[in-house]
N, C-alpha and C positions, 0 to 999 in steps of 0.2 A: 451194554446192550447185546451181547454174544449171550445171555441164555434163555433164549427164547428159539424152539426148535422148528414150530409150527405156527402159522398164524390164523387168523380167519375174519378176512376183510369185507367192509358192510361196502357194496361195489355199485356204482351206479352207473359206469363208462365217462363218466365225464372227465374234465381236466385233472379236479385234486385226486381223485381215487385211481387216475392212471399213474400219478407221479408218485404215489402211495404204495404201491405193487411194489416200485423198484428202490423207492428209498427204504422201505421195511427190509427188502434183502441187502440194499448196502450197509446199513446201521445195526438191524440186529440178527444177520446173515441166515435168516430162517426162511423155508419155504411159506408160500403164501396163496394160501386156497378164497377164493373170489365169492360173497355171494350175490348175487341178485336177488331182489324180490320182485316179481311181478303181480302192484297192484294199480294195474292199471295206467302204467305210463305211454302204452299204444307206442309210437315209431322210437320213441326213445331207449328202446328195447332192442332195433336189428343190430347187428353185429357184434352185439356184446363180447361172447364168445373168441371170437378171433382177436378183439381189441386187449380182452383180458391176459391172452395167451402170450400177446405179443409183449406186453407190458411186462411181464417175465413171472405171472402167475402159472402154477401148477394143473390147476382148473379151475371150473365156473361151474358154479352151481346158477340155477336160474328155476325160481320158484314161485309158479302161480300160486299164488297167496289170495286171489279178491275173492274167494266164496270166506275163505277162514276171516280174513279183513272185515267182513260185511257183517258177517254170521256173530262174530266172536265179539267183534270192537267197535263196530261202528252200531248196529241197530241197537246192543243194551243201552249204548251211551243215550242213541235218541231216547229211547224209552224211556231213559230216568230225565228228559227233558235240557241236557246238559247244553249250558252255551257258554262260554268263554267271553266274560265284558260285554253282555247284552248282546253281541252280535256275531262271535267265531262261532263255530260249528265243528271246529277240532280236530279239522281234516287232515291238517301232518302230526298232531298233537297223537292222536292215538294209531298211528302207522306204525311210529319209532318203535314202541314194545313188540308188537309183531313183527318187525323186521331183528329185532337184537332177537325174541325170544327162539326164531327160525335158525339165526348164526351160534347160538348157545348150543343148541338141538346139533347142527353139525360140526364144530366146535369136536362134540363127545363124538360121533361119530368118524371122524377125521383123527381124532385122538391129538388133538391141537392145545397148547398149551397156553395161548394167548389169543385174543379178539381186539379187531384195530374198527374205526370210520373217521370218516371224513369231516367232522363238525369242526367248526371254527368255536374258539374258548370265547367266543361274542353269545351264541346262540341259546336256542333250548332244546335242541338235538343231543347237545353231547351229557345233559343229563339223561333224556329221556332212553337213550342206548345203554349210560353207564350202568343206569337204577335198575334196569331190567338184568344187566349181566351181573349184580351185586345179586339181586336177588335171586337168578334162576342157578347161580353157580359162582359166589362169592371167589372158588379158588382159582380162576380164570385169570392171568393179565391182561392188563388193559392200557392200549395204545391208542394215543390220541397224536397224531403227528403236530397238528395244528399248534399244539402247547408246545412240541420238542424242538423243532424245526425252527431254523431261519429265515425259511420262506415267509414272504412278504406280502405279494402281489403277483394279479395276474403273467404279468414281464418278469418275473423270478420263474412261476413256475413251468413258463415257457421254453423260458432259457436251460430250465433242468430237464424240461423234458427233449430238447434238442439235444443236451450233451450225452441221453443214453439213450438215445436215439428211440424213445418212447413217444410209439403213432398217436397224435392228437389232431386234431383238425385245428388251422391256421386260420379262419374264417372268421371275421368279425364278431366278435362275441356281444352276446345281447346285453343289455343294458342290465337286467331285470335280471334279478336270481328266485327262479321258480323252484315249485315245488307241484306232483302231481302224481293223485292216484284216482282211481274210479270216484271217487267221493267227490274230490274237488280239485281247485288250480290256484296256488298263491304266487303272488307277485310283490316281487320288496329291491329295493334299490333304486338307480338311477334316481329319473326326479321324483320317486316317491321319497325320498329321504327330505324333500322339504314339505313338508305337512301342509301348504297352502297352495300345492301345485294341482290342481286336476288331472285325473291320469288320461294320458292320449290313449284314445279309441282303438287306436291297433295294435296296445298291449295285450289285449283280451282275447281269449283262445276260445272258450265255451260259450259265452254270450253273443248273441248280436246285442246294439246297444237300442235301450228301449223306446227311444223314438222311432228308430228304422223296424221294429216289431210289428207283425202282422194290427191291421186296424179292426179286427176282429178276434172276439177273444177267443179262448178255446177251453174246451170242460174236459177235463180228467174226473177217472173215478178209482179211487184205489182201497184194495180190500186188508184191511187185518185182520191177525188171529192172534191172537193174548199180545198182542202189541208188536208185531211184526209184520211188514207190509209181506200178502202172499198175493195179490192179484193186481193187472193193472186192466183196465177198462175193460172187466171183464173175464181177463187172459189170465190162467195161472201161469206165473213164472218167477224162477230160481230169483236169487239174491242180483247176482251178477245181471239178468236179462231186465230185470224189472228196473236194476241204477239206472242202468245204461241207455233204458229208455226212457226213463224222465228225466234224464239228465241231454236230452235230444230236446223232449217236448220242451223242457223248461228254458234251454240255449235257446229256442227257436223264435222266444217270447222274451228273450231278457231278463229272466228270473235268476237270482242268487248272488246279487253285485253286493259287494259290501267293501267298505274303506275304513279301515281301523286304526285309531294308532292304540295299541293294545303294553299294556305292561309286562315286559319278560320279568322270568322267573331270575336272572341274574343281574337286575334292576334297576336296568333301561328301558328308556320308552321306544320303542322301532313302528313303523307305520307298514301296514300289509293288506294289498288289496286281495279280496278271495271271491270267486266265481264257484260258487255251489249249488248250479243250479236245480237238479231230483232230489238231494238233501234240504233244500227249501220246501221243496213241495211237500216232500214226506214228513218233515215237520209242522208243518201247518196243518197236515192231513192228520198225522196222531192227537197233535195239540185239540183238534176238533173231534175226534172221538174220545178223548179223554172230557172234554167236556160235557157229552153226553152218558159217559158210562162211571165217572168215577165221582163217589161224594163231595160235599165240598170242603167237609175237616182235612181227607186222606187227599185232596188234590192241593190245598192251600199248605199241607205238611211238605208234600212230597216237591212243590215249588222251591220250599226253604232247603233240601237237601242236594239240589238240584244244581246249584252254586257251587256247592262243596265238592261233586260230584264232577263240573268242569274242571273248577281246578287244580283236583286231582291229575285228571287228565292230561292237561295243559303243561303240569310240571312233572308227569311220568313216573307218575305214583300208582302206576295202572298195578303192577303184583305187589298187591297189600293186604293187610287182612280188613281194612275201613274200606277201600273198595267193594272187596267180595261180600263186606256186608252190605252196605249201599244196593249191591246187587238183586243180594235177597229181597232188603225189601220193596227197591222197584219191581222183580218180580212178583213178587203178590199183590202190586196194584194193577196187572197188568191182566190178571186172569180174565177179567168179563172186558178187556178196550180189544172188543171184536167188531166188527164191522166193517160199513163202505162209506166212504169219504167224497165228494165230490167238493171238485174246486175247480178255478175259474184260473186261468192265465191272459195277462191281459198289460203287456206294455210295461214289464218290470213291476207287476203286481201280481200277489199271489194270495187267494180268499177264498176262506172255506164256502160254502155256500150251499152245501147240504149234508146232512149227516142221517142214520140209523144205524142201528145195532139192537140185536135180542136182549141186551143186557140194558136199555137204553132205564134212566132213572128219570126220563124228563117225563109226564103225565101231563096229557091235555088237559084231564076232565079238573086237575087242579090247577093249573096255569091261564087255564081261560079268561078271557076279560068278559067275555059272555055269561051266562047264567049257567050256574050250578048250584048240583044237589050235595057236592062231599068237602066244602071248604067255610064253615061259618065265618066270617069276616067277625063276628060281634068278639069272638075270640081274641083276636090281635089287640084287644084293648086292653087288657089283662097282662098280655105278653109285653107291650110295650111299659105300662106302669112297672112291673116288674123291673126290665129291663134295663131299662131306665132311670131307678129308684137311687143308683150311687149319685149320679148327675144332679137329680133334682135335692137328693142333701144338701151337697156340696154348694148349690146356690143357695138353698136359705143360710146356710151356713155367711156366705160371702154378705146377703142382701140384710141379713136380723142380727149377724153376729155371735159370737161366744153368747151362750146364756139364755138364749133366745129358746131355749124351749121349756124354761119354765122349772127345769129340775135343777136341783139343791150341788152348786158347783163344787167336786171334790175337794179338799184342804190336800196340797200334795207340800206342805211347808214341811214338816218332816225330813223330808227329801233333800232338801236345801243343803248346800254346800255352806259352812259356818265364813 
C-alpha cells in the first residue's frame, strides 16, 4: 500500500469519510486532498472545511455543482422520461458521475495518482464512482476502503476515530442512512429494512405529510423551452431557483413520497423511501406537454427507450457511448415540447390540468364531438375493415376450418420425411 503518493477523496464530513482521511495516510502513507460537492445538501455543508483539515487532510475542495447537476444530469434524464421500477426518479443515481467526474477533473489538477469514496461493497454507489473514474481516466487508482478495511460497524469506527483523535460528533446517530441533493432526499435503514413497516412521520425532511396538507389546492404554472423547464408561474428563472422553488411548493402539499423496494445493481432487493417533491411536479408538467406536442409513433418509441435509459442510470452507465446516443435522440424529440404547463397540487396529489404550446398537434376542429366540416366519419369504415382484416381471417379460419375457402388444398407429401 506505500505506492500511492497522492490521493483524492469523494468527502462528505460524515463519520466513514472522516475515518477515511486518516486511514488512507496510515495504510498507504499518501497525502489526501478532500472533495466536496455541493449539490444541494444545505446545513450538511458548514464546517466542512475545518473537519477535513482536522482529519489530517491537505485540503478541501468544496464545489457548487447544482447548476452543472441540474443542467447536465438531471433535466436530459427527465426529458428522455427516465424512472427507475416505475417509481425512482434517480436522484443519487445520477449525482455519483458528477461527483467522480469533478474528483477525476482534480485528481489531474492536483497531479494525484489515486482516487478513494466512502461506498460500502453492499451499494450502487461504489459502481456508479468506479465506472465513471474507469471511464474518464482508466490509469487512476482506485480505493475503496469499505472492501480493504476491517472495519465493521458504527462502534469500530468510533473507536478508530477516538484512537487518532479524528473530530467526529458523539450524538446519537440517526437511524436512517440519507442521501441529499437539490433534486431529492432518500431514506433506507432502520425499520425500513422490514418492508411491512410504515415509515414514521418524522423521518421526512421535505414533505409535510399529505393529510396535514393545506385543504385547499394550489395551481402552479411552468414554462418549457425544447423540454427544459425556464419559468415558474410566470418568473423566469435559473436551474437552481426554479428546483428549489417547487421543491417548496410541492413539500408544502405533500408531493413526491414514494416507498420502494427497488432492485440493486449488485442483486439484492433494499427498500428506499425518497421525497421528490419539484422533480414530481416537473415530471408531470413535461409528461403533459409532451402529450400535446409529440406524435404518438415518436412518443410510444421514445416510452420504450425510456427504461433503458433509467437503468443506465441507476447502474452508472452515465459516460457511455448508448447513453450519448439515447441523448441524441431525446433530443430531437424535444425541439417543438415548448410550452406552459399548469397543474394542480392538492394533498400528495399532483395533476396536470392544463396545457398549450405553439407546437401543440391536438386540433379542435378534428376532435370535436360537435359538428364538423374536416373529419368524414364514413371513412373509419374502410380503416377499420382494413385494419382489422388479419383478425377476421383468423376466425373464419378457427369457425369453417382448413379448406373452408373452397380452393384446391396444396399436396405438400413430397415434403414428407420417409
Amino acid at each position: 500500500m506505500t505506492d500511492v503518493k497522492k490521493c483524492v477523496l469523494a468527502y462528505s464530513g460524515g463519520l466513514d469519510t472522516s475515518i477515511i482521511v486518516a486511514w488512507l495516510k496510515e495504510n498507504y502513507s499518501c497525502e489526501v486532498v478532500c472533495v466536496c460537492a455541493d449539490l444541494g445538501q444545505e446545513e450538511e455543508l458548514d464546517g466542512l472545511e475545518a473537519k477535513a483539515l482536522a482529519s489530517g487532510a491537505s485540503k478541501l475542495y468544496t464545489e457548487d455543482l447544482r447548476g452543472e447537476f441540474l443542467t447536465d444530469f438531471v433535466f436530459p434524464t427527465l426529458a428522455a422520461g427516465a424512472i427507475y421500477e416505475r417509481q425512482y426518479l434517480l436522484g443519487t443515481s445520477f449525482a455519483r458521475p458528477l461527483i467522480a467526474k469533478r474528483i477525476v477533473e482534480i485528481a489531474a489538477q492536483e497531479g494525484a495518482d489515486a482516487v478513494a469514496h466512502g461506498c460500502t461493497g453492499k451499494g450502487n454507489d461504489q459502481v456508479r464512482f468506479e465506472l465513471t473514474f474507469k471511464a474518464l481516466n482508466p490509469k487512476l487508482r482506485i480505493i475503496a476502503p469499505w472492501r480493504e478495511w476491517n472495519i465493521r460497524s458504527r462502534e469500530d469506527e468510533l473507536e478508530y476515530a477516538a484512537a487518532h483523535n479524528i473530530p467526529v460528533k458523539q450524538s446519537k446517530h440517526s437511524i436512517y442512512s440519507r442521501d441529499r441533493n437539490i433534486w431529492h432526499i432518500s431514506h433506507e435503514g432502520g425499520i425500513l429494512e422490514d418492508p411491512w413497516q410504515e415509515p414514521d412521520e418524522d423521518m421526512y425532511v421535505l414533505t409535510v405529510s399529505p393529510e396535514k396538507a393545506p385543504d385547499n389546492p394550489e395551481y402552479v404554472e411552468v414554462d418549457f423551452r425544447h423540454g427544459v423547464p425556464i419559468r415558474l408561474n410566470g418568473a423566469s428563472m435559473g436551474p437552481v431557483e426554479l428546483v428549489n422553488a417547487l421543491n417548496k411548493l410541492g413539500g408544502a402539499h405533500g408531493i413526491g413520497r414514494i416507498d420502494l423496494v427497488e432492485n440493486r445493481l449488485v442483486g439484492m432487493k433494499s427498500r428506499g423511501v425518497y421525497e421528490t417533491p419539484g422533480g414530481t411536479i416537473l415530471l408531470a408538467a413535461h409528461q403533459g406537454l409532451e402529450s400535446l406536442t409529440l406524435d404518438g409513433e415518436t412518443m410510444h418509441y421514445k416510452d420504450l427507450i425510456a427504461q433503458k435509459y433509467a437503468e443506465m442510470v441507476y447502474n452508472g452507465r452515465w459516460f457511455t457511448p448508448l447513453r450519448e446516443a439515447l441523448d441524441a435522440f431525446v433530443g430531437a424529440t424535444q425541439q417543438h415540447v415548448t410550452g406552459r404547463v399548469r397543474v394542480k397540487l392538492f394533498k400528495g396529489h399532483c395533476a396536470v390540468v392544463g396545457r398549450k404550446s405553439p407546437y401543440s398537434l391536438y386540433r379542435e376542429d378534428f376532435a370535436t364531438f360537435g359538428a364538423d366540416d374536416v373529419y368524414k366519419q364514413k371513412d373509419a369504415e374502410g380503416f377499420i375493415n382494413l385494419y382489422g382484416l388479419s383478425m377476421k381471417v383468423r376466425a373464419l379460419l378457427e369457425a369453417e376450418g382448413p379448406g373452408a375457402s373452397g380452393l384446391e388444398e396444396p399436396d405438400f407429401s413430397e415434403f414428407k420425411r420417409d
